[in-house]
Backbone bond lengths (Angstrom), bond angles and torsions (degrees), N, CA, C in turn:
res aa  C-N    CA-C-N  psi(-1)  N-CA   C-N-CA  omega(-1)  CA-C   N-CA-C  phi
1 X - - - 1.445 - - 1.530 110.09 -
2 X 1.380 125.92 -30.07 1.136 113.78 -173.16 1.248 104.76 -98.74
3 X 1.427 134.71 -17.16 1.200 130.71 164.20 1.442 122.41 -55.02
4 X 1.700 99.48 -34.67 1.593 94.82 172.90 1.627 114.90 -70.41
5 X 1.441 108.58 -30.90 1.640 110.82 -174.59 1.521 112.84 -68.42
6 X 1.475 99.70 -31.80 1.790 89.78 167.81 1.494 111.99 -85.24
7 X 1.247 136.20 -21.66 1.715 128.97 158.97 1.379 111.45 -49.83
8 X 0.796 130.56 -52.52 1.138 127.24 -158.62 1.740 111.14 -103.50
9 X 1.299 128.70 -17.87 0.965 119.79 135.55 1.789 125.75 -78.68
10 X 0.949 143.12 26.77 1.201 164.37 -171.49 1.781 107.30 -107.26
11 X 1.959 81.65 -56.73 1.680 87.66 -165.96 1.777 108.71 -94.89
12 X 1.414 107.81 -6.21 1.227 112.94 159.95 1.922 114.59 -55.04
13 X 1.504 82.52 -68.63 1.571 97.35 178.98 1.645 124.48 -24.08
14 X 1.712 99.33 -62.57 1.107 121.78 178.37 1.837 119.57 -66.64
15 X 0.998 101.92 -0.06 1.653 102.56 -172.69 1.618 102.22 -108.73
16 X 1.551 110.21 -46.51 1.477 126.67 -179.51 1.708 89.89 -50.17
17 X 1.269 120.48 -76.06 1.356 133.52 -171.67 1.612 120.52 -52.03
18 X 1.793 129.57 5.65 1.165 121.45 177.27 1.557 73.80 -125.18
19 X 1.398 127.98 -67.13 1.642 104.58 -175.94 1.634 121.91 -33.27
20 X 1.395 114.07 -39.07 1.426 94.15 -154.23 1.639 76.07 -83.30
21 X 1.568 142.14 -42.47 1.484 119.43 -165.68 1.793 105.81 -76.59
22 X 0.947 142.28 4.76 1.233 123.72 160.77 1.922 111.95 -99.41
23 X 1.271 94.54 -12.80 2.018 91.46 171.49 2.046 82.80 -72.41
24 X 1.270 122.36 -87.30 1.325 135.29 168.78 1.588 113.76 24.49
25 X 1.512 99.87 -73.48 1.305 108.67 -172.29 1.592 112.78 -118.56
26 X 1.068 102.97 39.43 1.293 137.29 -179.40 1.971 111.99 14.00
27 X 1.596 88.82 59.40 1.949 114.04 -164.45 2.011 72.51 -90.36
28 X 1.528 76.47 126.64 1.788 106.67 161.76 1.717 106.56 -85.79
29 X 1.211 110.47 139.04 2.130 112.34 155.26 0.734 92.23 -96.39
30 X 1.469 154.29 119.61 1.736 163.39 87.58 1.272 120.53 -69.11
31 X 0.832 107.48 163.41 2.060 116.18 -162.65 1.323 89.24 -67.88
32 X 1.291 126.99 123.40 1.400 146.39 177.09 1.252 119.97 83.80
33 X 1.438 131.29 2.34 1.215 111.71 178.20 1.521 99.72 -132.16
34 X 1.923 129.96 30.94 1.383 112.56 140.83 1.291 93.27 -147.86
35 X 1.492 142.78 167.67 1.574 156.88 167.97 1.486 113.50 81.90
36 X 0.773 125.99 154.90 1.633 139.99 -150.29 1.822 100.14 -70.14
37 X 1.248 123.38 172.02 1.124 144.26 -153.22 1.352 101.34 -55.86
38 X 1.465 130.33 -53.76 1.459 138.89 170.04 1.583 89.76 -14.77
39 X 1.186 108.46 -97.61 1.550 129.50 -161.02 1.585 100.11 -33.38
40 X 1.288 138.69 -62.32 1.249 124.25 176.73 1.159 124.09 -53.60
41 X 1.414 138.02 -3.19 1.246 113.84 176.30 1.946 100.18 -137.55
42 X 1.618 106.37 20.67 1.494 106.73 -175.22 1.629 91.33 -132.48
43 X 1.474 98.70 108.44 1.360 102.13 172.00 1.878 107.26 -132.89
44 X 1.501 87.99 77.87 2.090 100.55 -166.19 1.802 84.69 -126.13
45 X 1.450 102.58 162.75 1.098 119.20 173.66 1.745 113.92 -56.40
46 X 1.463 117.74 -1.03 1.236 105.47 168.23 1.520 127.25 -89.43
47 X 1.548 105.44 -30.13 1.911 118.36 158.30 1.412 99.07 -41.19
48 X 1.337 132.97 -73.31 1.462 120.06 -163.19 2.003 111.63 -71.16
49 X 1.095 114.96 -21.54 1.136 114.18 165.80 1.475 131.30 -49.28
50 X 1.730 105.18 -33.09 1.416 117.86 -144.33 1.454 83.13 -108.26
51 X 1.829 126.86 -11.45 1.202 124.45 166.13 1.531 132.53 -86.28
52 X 1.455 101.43 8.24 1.548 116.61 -166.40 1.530 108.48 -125.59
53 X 1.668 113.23 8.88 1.468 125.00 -155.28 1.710 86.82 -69.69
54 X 1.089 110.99 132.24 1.718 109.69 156.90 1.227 119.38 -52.82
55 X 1.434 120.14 -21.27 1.727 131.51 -160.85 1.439 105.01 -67.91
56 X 1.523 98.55 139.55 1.733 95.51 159.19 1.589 108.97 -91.13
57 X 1.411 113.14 -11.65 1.279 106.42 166.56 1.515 105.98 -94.99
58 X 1.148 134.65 146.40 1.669 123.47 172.74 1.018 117.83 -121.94
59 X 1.430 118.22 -5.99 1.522 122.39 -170.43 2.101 107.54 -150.51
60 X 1.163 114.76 134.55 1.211 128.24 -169.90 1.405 139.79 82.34
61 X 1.893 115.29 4.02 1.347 116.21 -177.77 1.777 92.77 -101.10
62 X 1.132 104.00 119.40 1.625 111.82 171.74 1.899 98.87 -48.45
63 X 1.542 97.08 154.77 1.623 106.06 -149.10 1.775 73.05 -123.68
64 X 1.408 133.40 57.95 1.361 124.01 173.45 1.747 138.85 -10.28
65 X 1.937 74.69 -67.83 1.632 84.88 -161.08 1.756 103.40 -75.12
66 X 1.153 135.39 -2.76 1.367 151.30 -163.30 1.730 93.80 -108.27
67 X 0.779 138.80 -42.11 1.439 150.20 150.57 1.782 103.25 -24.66
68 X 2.015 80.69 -84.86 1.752 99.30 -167.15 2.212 100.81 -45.85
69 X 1.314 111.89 -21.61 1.493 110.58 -144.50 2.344 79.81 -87.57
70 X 0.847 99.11 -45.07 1.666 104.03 159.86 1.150 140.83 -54.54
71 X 1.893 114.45 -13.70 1.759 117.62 -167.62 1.773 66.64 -142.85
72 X 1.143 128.13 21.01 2.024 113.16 168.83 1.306 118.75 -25.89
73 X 1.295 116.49 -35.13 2.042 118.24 -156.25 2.011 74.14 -158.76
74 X 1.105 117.49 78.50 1.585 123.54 156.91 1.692 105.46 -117.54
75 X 1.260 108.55 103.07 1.549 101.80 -173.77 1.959 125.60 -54.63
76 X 1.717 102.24 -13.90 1.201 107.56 -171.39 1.443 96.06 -90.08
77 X 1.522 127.40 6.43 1.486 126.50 -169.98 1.643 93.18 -107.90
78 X 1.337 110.27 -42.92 1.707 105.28 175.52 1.711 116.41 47.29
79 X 1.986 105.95 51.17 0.822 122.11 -170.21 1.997 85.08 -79.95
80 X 1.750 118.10 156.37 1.290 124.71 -175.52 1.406 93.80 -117.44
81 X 1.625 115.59 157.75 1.424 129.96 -155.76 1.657 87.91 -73.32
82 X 1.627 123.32 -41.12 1.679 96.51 175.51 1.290 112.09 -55.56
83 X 1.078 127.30 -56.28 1.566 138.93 -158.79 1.600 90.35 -55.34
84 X 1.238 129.78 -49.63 1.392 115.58 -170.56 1.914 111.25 -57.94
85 X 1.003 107.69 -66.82 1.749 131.23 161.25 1.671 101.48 -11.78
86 X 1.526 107.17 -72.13 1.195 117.46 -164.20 1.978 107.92 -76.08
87 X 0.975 105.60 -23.65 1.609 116.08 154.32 1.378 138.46 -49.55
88 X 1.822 102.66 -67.32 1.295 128.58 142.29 1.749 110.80 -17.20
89 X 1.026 100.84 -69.68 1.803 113.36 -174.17 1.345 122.16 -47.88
90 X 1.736 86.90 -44.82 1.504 107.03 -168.68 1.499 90.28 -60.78
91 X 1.224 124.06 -58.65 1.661 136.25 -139.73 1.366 96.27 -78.85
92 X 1.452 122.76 -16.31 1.861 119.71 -167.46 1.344 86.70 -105.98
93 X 1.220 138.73 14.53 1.507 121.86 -174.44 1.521 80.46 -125.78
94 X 1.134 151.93 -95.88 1.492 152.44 -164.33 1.595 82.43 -30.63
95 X 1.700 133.08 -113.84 0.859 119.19 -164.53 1.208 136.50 2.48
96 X 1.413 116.57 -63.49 1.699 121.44 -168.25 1.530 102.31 -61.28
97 X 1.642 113.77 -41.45 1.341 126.52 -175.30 1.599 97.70 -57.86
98 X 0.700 107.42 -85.56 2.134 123.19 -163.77 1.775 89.41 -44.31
99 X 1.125 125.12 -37.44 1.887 133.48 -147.61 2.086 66.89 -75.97
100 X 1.449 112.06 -78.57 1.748 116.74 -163.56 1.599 109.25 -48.17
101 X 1.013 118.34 -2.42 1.599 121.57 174.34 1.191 126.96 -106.25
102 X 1.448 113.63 -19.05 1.618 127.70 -157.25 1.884 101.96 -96.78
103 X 1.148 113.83 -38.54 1.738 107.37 170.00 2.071 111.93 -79.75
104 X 0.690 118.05 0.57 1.559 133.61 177.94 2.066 99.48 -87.68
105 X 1.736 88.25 -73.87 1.693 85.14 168.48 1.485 128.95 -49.25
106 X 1.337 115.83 -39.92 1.231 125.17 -174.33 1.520 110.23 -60.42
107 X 1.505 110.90 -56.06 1.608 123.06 168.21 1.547 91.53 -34.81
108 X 1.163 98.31 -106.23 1.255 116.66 -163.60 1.536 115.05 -24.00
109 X 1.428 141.79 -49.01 1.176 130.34 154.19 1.584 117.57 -26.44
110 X 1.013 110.96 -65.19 1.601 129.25 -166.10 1.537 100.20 -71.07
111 X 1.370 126.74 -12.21 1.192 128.13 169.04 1.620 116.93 -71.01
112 X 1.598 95.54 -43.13 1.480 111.57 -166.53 1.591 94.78 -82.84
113 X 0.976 119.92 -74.11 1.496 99.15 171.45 1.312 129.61 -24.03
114 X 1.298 117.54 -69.33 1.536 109.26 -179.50 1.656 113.85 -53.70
115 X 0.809 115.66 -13.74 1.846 114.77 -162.16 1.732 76.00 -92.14
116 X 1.518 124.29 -58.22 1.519 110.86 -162.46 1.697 110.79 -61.89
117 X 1.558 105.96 -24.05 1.496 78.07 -168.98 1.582 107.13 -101.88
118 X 1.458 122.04 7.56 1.505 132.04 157.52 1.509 112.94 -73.60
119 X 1.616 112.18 -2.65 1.480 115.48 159.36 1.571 110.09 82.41
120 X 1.614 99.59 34.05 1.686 100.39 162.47 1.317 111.88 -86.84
121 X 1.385 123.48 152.42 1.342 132.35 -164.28 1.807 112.63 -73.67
122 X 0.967 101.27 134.83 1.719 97.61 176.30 1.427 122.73 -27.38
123 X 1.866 114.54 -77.65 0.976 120.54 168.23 1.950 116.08 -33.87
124 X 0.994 128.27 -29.59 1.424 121.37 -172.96 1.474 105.57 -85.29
125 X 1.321 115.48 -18.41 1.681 112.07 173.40 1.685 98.36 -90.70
126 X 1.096 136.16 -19.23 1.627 125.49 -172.38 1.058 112.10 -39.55
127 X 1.169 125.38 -30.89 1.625 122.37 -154.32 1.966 100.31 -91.54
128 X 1.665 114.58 -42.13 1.009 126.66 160.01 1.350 116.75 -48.84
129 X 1.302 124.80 -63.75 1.577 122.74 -178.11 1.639 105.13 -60.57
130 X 1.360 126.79 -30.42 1.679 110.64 174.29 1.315 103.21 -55.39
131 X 1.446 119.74 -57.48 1.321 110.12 -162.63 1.540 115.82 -75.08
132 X 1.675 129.92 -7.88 1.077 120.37 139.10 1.632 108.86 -29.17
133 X 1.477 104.62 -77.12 1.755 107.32 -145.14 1.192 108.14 -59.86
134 X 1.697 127.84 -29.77 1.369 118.65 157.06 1.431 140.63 -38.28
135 X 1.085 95.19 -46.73 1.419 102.72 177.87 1.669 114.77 -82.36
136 X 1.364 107.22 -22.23 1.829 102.95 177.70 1.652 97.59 -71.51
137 X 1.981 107.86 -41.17 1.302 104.21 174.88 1.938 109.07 -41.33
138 X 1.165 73.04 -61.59 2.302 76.79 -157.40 2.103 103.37 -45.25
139 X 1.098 103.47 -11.18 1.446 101.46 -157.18 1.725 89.58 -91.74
140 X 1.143 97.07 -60.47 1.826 100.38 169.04 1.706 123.09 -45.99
141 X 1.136 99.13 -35.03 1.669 119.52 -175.46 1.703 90.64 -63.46
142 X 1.201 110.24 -56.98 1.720 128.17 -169.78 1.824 104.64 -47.97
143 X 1.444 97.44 -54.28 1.790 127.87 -175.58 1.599 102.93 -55.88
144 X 1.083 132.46 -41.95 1.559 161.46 -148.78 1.522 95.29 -104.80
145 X 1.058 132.35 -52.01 1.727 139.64 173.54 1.269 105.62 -59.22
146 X 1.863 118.56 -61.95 1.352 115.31 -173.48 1.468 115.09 -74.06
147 X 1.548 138.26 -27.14 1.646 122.32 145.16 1.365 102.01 -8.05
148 X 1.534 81.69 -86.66 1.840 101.20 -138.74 1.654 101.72 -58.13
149 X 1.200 124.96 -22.96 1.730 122.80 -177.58 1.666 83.22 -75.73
150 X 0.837 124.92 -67.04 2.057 120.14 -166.80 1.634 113.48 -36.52
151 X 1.595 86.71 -38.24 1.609 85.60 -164.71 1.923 92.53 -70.85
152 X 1.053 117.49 -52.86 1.318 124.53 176.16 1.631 106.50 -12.38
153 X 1.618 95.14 -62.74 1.564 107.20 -165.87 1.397 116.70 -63.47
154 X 1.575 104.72 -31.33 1.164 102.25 -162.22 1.965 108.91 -101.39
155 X 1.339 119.57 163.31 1.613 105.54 162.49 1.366 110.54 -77.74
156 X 1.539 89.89 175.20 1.714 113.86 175.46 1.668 99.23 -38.80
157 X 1.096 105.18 -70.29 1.327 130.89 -167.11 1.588 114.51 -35.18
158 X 1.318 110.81 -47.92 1.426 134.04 -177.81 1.280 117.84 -65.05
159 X 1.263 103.69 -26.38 1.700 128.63 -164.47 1.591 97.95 -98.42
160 X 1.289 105.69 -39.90 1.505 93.98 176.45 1.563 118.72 -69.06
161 X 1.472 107.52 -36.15 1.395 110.17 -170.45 1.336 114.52 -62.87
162 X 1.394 106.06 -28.97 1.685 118.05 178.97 1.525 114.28 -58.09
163 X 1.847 102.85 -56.21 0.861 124.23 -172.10 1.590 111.32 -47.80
164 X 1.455 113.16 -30.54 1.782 145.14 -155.39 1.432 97.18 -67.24
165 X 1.784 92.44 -56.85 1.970 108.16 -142.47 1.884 85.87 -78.36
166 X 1.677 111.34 -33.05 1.486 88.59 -164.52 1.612 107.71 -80.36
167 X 1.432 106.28 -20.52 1.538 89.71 -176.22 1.323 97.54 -63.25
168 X 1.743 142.93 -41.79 1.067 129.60 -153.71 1.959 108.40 -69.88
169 X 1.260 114.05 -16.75 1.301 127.15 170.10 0.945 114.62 -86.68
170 X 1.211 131.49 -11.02 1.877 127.94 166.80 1.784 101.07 -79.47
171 X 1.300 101.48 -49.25 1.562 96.16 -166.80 1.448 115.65 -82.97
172 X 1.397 111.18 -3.23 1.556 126.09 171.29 1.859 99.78 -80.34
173 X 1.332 128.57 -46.54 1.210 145.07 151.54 1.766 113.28 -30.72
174 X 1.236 108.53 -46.22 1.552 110.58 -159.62 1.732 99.93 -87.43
175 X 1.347 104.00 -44.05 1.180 131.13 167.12 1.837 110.07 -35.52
176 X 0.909 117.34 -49.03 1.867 133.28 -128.05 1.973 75.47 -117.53
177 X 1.320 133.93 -56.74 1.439 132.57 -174.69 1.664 117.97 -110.09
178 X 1.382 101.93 2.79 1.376 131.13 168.61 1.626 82.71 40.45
179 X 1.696 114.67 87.68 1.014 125.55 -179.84 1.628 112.41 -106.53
180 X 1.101 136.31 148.44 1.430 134.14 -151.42 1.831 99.78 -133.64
181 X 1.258 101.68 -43.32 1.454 114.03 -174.42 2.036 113.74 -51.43
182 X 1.320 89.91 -47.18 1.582 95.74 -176.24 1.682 114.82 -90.50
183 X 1.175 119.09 136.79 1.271 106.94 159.01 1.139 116.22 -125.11
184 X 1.914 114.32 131.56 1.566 125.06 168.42 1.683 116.49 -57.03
185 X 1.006 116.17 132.50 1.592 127.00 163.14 1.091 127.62 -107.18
């Protein structure tokens, strides 16, 4: 419990404090002029995607069931008709969860922004930005559940291959925008 009260007052802190200094000094985010090298030279529907993530994590938790929904019928994955079923489940239960959270976050972002750069005072959004971080919390919390149930479902084996194909798509990625900022593991 108190770990969450310092996250989320943490990530309050930190959000109040780049809104109010980029209203301040009136610093634009446009493709090339804030976030690491990716962003300057990737301007595809996945840059704005990766800005709308419900996640409080946004980068490095393997995205499983979105994976499994890509290698569905991969014979070297030799997923079994339970394992599919029990997948299925997995993926309609996270989904529906993260799907009922993700237009709430979105508001609410776009709330806090507009209020910061109409020049409301930090302290008067605090209470707004907690309940941001809650909800990126609960959505991550959700993200963090469906892992560990996948891995359940799936073997060692299965997990590695996953683990295999995305690193080989990160560095095909890094490769392709010769990105520096991220690193695949």
């Amino acid at each position: 419990m108190i770990k969450q009260k310092t996250l989320v007052s943490m990530s309050a802190s930190v959000l109040v404090l780049v809104t109010a200094l980029s209203a301040q000094t009136g610093m634009k985010c446009q493709a090339g002029k804030c976030g690491g090298a990716m962003f300057k030279t990737m301007k595809t529907h996945k840059e704005h995607k990766r800005k709308s993530s419900p996640f409080l994590i946004k980068h490095g938790l393997p995205h499983f069931t979105k994976m499994l929904m890509k290698s569905w019928d991969d014979p070297q994955l030799k997923l079994t008709k339970v394992q599919k079923n029990k997948l299925l489940e997995i993926r309609k239960m996270t989904m529906g969860s993260v799907m009922k959270l993700k237009p709430e976050i979105i508001t609410l972002r776009k709330e806090i922004v507009q209020a910061s750069k109409s020049g409301t005072k930090p302290n008067t959004l605090k209470s707004r930005v907690g309940k941001l971080a809650q909800l990126e919390a609960k959505a991550t919390m959700t993200h963090l559940e469906c892992i560990e149930e996948t891995k359940a479902v799936l073997s060692k084996e299965q997990v590695a291959y996953l683990m295999q194909k995305q690193k080989q798509k990160m560095a095909s990625c890094h490769q392709k925008y010769k990105c520096k900022g991220m690193k695949s593991k």
